[in-house]
BALOBA-1460 file (C-alpha; in Angstrom, 3 decimals):
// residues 110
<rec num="1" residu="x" x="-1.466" y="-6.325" z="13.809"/>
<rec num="2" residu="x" x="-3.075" y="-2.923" z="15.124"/>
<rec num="3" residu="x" x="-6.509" y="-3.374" z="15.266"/>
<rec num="4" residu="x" x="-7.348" y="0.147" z="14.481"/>
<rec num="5" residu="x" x="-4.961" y="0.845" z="11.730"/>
<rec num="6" residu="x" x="-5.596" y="-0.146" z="8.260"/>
<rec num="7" residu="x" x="-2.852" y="-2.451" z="5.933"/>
<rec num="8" residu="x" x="-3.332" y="-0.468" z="2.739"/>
<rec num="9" residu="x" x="-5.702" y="0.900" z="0.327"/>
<rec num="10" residu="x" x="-5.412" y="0.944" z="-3.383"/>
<rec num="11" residu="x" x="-4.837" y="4.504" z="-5.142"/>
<rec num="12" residu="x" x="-4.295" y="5.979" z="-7.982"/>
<rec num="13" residu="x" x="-1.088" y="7.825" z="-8.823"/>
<rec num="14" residu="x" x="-0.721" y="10.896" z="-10.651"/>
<rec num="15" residu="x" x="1.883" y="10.381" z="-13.691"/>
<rec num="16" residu="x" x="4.405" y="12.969" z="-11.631"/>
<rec num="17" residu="x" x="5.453" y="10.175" z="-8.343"/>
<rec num="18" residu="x" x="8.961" y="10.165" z="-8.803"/>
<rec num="19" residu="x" x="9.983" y="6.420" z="-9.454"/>
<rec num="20" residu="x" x="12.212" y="5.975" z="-6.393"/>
<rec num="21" residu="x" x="9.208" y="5.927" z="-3.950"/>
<rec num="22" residu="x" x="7.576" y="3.387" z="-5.492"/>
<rec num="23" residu="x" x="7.809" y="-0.376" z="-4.308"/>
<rec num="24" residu="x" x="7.862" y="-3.392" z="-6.400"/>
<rec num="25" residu="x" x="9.597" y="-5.937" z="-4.449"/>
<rec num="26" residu="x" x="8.441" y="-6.993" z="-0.713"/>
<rec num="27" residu="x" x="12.320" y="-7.649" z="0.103"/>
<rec num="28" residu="x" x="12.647" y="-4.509" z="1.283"/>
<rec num="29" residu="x" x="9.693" y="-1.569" z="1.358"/>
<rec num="30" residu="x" x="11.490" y="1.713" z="1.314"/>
<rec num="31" residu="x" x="10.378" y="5.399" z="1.203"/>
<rec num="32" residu="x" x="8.327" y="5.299" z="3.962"/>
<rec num="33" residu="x" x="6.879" y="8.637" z="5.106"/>
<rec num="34" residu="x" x="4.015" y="10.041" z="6.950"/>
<rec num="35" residu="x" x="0.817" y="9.737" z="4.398"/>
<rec num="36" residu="x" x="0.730" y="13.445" z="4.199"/>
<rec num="37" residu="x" x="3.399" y="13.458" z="2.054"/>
<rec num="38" residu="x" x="2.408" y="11.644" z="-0.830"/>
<rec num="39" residu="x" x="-0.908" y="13.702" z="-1.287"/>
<rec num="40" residu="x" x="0.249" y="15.845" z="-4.046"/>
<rec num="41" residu="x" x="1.242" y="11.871" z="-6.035"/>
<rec num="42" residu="x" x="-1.822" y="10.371" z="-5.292"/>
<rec num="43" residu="x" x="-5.087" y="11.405" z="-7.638"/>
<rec num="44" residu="x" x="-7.899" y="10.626" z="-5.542"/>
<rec num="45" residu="x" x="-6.051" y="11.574" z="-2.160"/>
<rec num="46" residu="x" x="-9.584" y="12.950" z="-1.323"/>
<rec num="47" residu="x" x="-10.854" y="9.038" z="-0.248"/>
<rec num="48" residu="x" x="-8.070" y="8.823" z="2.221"/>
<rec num="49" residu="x" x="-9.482" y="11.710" z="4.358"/>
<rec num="50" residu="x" x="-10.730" y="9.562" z="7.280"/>
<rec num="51" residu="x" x="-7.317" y="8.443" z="8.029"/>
<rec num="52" residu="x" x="-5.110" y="9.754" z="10.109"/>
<rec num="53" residu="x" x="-2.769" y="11.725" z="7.823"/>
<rec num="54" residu="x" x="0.596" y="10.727" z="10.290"/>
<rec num="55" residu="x" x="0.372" y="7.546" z="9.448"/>
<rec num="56" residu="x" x="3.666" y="6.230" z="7.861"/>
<rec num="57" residu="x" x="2.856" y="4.644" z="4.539"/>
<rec num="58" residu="x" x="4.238" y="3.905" z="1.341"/>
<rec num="59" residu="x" x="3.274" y="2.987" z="-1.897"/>
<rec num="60" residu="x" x="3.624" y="-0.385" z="-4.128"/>
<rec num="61" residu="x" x="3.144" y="-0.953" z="-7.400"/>
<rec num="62" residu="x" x="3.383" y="-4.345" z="-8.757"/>
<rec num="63" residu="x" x="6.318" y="-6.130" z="-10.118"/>
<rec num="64" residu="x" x="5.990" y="-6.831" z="-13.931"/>
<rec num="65" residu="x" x="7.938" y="-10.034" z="-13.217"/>
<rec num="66" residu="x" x="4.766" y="-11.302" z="-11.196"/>
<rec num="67" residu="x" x="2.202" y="-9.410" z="-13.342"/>
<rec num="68" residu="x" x="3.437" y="-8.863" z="-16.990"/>
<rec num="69" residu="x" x="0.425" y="-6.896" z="-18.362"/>
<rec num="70" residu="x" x="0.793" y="-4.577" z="-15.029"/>
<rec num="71" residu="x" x="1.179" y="-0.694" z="-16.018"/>
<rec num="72" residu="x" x="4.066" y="1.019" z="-14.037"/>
<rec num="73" residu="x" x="1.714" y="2.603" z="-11.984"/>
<rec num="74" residu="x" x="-1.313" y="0.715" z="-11.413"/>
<rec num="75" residu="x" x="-2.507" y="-0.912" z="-9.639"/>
<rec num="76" residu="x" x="-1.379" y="1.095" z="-6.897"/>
<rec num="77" residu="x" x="-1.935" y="0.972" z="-3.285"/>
<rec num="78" residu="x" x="-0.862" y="2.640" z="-0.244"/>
<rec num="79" residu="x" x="0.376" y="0.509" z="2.702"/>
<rec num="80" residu="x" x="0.867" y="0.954" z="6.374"/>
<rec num="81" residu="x" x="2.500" y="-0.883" z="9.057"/>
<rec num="82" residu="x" x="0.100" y="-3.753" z="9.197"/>
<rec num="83" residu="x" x="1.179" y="-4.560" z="5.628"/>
<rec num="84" residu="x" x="4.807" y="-4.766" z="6.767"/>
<rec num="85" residu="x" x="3.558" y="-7.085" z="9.480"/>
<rec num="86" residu="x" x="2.472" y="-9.374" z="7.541"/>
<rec num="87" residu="x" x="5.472" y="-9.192" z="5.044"/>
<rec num="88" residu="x" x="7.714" y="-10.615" z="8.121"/>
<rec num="89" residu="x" x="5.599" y="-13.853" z="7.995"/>
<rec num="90" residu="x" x="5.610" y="-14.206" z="4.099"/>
<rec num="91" residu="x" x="7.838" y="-11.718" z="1.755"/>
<rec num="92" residu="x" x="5.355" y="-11.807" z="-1.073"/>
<rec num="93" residu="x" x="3.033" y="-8.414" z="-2.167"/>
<rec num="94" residu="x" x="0.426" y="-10.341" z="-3.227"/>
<rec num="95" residu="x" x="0.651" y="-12.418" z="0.025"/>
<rec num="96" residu="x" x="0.461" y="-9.897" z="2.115"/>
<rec num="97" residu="x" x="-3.081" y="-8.005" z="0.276"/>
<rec num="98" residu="x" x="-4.686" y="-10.851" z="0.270"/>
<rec num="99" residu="x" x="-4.197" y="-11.579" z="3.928"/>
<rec num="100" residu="x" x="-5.549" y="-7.604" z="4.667"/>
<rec num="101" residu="x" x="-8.569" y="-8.060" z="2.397"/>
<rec num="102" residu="x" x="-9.305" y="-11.266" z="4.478"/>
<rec num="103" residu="x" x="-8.428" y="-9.437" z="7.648"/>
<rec num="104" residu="x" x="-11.223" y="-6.748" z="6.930"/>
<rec num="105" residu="x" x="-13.723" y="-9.547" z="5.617"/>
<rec num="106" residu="x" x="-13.658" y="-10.904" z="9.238"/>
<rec num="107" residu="x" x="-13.680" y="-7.793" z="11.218"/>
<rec num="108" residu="x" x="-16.873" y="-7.427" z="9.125"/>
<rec num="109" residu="x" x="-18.576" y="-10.498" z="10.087"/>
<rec num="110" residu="x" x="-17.569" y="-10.710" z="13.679"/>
């Protein structure tokens, strides 16, 4: 993992994000572009400002299989490399947040 990069953050999506950039499966993440590029889909685009806008990212949304009551488009995150990282070592979405949330809990208390 990159130190300095992040492994996602969770957003939410304006009702316009065409469906085919959205992720609900870890097999494979597609639609991967620089963060930039999703700012007109994501609503409160604003809280991303401290990262580096180059960034390639894309978004998940969860799989209704895993989480019935899920709406199509929340929750919603954006991910980054680190995520993918992760997703190597265990194909699983939920997996894979949980092991960035712990990741930042540390870096907090070291």
């Amino acid at each position: 993992m990159e130190k300095k990069e992040p492994c996602f953050y969770k957003i939410e999506l304006n009702n316009n994000i065409p469906r085919d950039i959205l992720n609900v499966s870890a097999k494979k993440i597609h639609s991967k572009k620089k963060l930039k590029s999703f700012k007109k889909y994501i609503k409160d685009y604003s809280n991303l400002d401290f990262l580096d806008k180059n960034l390639v990212a894309a978004i998940i949304t969860p799989d209704k299989d895993i989480i019935p009551e899920a709406e199509t488009l929340s929750p919603a995150y954006v991910v980054f490399e680190n995520y993918e990282i992760i997703l190597k070592w265990n194909r699983s979405l939920r997996f894979a947040l949980a092991v960035c949330t712990l990741k930042e809990k540390i870096k907090d208390e070291i």
